[in-house]
KEMAR-181824 format. One line per field, with one value per residue (C-alpha): residue number from 1; x, y, z. Coordinates in steps of 0.001 Angstrom, whole numbers, padded with zeros to 6 digits. Layout:
BEGIN
nukol (NUM;...)
xx (X;...)
yy (Y;...)
zz (Z;...)
This chain:
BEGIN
nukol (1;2;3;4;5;6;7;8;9;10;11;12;13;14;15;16;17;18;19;20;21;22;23;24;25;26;27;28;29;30;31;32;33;34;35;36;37;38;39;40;41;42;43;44;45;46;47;48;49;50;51;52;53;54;55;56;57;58;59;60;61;62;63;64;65;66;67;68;69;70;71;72;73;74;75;76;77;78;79;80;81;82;83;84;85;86;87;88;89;90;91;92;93;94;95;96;97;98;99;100;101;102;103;104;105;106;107;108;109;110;111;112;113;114;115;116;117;118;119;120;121;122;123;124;125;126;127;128;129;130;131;132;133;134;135;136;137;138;139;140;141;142;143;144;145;146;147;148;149;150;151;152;153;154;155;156;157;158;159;160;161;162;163;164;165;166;167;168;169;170;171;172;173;174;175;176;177;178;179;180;181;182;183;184;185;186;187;188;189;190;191;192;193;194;195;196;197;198;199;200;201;202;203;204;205;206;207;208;209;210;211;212;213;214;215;216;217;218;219;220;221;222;223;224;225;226;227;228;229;230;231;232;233;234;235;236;237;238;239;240;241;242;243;244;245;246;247;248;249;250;251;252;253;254;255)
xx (000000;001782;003336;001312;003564;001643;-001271;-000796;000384;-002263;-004965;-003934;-000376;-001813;-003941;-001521;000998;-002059;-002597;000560;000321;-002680;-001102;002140;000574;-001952;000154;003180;002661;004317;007867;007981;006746;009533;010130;011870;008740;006486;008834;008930;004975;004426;007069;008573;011898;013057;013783;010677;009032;010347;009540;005705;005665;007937;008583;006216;003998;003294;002338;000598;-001803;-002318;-003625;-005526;-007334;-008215;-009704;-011466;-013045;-015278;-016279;-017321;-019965;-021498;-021997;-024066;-026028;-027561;-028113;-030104;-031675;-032379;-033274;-035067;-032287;-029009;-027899;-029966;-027622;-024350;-025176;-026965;-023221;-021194;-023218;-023078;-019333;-018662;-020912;-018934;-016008;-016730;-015994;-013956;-010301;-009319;-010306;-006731;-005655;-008243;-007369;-003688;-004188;-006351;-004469;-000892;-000123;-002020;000261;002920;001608;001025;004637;005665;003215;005203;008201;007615;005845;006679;005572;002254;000930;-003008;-003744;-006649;-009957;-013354;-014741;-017341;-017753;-018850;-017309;-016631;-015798;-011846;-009689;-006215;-005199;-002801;-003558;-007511;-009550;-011965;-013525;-012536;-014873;-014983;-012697;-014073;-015955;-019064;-016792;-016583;-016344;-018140;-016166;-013198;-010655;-010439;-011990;-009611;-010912;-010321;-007940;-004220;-006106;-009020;-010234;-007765;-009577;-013214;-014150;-014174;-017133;-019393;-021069;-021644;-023459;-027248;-028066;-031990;-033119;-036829;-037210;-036641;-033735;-031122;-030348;-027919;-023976;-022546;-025056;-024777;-020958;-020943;-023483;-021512;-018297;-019548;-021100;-018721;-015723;-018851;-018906;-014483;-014281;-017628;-015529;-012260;-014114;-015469;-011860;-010372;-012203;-015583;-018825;-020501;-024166;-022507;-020336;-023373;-025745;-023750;-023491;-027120;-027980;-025172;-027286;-030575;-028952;-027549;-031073;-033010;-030832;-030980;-034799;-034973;-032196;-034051;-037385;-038325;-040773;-037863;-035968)
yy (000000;003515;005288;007931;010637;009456;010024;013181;014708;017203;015334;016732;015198;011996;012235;012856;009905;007269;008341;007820;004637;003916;004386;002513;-000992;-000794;-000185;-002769;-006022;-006192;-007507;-004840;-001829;000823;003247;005489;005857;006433;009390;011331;011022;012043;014785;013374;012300;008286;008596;010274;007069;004642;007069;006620;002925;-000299;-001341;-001119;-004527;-001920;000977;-001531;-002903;000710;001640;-001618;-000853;002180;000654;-001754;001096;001861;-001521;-002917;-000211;-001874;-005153;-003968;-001613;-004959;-006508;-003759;-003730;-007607;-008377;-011845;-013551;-013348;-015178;-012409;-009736;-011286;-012119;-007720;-006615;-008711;-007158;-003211;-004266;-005724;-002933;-000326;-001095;000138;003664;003085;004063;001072;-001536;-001881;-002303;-005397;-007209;-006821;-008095;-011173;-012063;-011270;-009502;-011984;-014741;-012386;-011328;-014954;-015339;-012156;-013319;-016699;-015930;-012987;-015261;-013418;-010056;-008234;-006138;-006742;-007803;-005406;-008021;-007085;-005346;-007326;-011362;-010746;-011716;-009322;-009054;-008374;-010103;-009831;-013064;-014194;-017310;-018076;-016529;-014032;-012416;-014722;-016328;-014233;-011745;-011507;-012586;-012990;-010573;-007398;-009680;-008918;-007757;-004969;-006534;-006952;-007687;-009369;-013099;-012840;-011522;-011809;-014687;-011979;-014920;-015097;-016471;-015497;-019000;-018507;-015575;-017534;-019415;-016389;-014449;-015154;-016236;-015848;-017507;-017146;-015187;-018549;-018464;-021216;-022245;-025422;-023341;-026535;-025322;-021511;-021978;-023996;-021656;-018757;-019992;-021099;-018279;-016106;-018321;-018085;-014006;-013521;-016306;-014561;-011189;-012012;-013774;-010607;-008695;-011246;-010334;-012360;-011316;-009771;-011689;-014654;-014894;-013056;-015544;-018715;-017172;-016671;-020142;-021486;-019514;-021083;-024257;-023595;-021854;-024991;-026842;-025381;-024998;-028543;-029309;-027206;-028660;-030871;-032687;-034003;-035895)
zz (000000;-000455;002237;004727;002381;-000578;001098;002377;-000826;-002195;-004200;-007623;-007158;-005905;-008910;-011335;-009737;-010128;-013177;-014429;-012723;-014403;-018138;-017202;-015805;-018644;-021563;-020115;-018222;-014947;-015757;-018579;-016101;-015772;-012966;-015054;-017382;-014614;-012772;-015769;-016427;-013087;-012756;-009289;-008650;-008762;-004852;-004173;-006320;-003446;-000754;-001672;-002890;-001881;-005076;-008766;-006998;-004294;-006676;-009132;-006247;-005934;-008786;-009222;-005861;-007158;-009946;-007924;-005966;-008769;-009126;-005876;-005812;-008113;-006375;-003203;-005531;-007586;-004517;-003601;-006560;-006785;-003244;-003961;-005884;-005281;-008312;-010615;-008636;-009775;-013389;-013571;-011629;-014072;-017252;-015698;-015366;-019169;-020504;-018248;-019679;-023238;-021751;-018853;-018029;-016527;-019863;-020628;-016488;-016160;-019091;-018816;-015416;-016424;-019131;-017664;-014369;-011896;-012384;-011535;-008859;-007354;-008339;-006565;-003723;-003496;-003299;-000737;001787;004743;003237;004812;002338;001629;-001552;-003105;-002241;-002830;000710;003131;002817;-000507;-003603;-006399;-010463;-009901;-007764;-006913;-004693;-007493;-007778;-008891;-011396;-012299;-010119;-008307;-005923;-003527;-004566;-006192;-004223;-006884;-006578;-004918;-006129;-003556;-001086;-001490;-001880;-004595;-006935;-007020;-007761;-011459;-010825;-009798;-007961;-008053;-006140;-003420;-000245;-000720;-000417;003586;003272;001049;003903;005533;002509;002357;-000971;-002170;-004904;-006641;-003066;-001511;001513;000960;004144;003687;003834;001634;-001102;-000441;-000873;-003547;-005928;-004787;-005506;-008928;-009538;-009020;-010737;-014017;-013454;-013275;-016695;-018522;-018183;-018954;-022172;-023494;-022197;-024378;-027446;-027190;-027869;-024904;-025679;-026447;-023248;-021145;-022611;-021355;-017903;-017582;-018630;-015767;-013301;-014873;-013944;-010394;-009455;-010248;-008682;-005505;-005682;-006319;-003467;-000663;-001723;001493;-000770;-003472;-001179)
């Protein structure tokens, strides 16, 4: 995460660093990613660089939270907006987010992270076990679009948590796991389905965790050059399938 002096810097510096940021990790993967390119966009010296961040991981998660801001709003908003299924919320936040990124400034971030910088980041993650820095997750239980746990994919379940994911992490889930350990919230998300309360946590989990693994793939599809119908279409007949399922599963009278 940066430094309290990033922090404290007026907004329009911090806004011009992150943006610099912003065209840096999207135009080069991470291994390509040059300080030197990102000082002279931002007009700060290379010390002051390592002053703010520990390294480019450390500014990249930066900028990637950032990103990820915008995009766990989403999430509780469609619940909101979809109280009586929860499978209906995650298939509306993973279209507002595919559709969102016609116009958006962070296309080129998300699919140079699904398509590149999350293995790097699991490698990073690897082989700095001892470090402490957060990956960005998805905030709450909940899972969400973009995940950053390095190791799973889109959102990831949980971080993505279906998501955040679902919960602010990351995103992450699809991510650079951008599914890094959402799995542990999914039994605590209530999950409504036809306005029908699942109860059972094995089945909550497991919908969820598909779900979610269905919204992270679907995006990274259409990131990747697919159709958005076509890729949106098979997502929506995935949830067709998990919702009967577990209406017929929590259906005292079918077993």
């Amino acid at each position: 995460m940066p430094s309290e002096t990033f922090l404290h810097l007026p907004a329009a510096k911090r806004a011009v660093i992150t943006t610099a940021l912003l065209d840096e990790f999207s135009a080069h993967p991470l291994s390509e990613a040059k300080v030197s390119r990102i000082v002279v966009a931002s007009r700060i010296a290379r010390g002051s660089f390592y002053v703010y961040f520990t390294d480019l991981f450390d500014a990249y998660r930066h900028v990637l939270d950032t990103a990820l801001a915008q995009v766990d709003a989403g999430l509780e908003r469609s619940l909101r907006d979809h109280p009586d299924d929860t499978l209906e919320a995650i298939y509306a936040y993973t279209a507002d987010f595919i559709r969102g990124m016609d116009d958006s400034p962070y296309r080129r971030l998300f699919t140079m992270h699904w398509l590149t910088n999350q293995y790097e980041l699991a490698v990073h993650r690897d082989h700095n076990a001892g470090e402490t820095a957060q990956q960005p997750q998805p905030t709450g239980a909940r899972p969400a679009i973009i995940h950053t746990s390095a190791t799973h994919q889109p959102p990831d379940p949980d971080a993505a948590s279906p998501d955040g994911h679902m919960n602010h992490a990351s995103h992450t889930g699809h991510g650079g796991d951008m599914g890094h350990s959402a799995h542990a919230g999914y039994g605590d998300m209530p999950v409504l389905v036809r306005g029908r309360t699942i109860t059972d946590a094995r089945l909550r989990r497991a919908a969820l965790s598909a779900a979610v693994h269905e919204s992270h793939r679907t995006a990274k599809d259409v990131l990747g050059g697919e159709p958005a119908h076509t890729a949106l279409d098979r997502f929506a007949a995935l949830l067709d399938l998990l919702r009967a399922g577990l209406v017929h599963s929590s259906n005292p009278s079918t077993h």
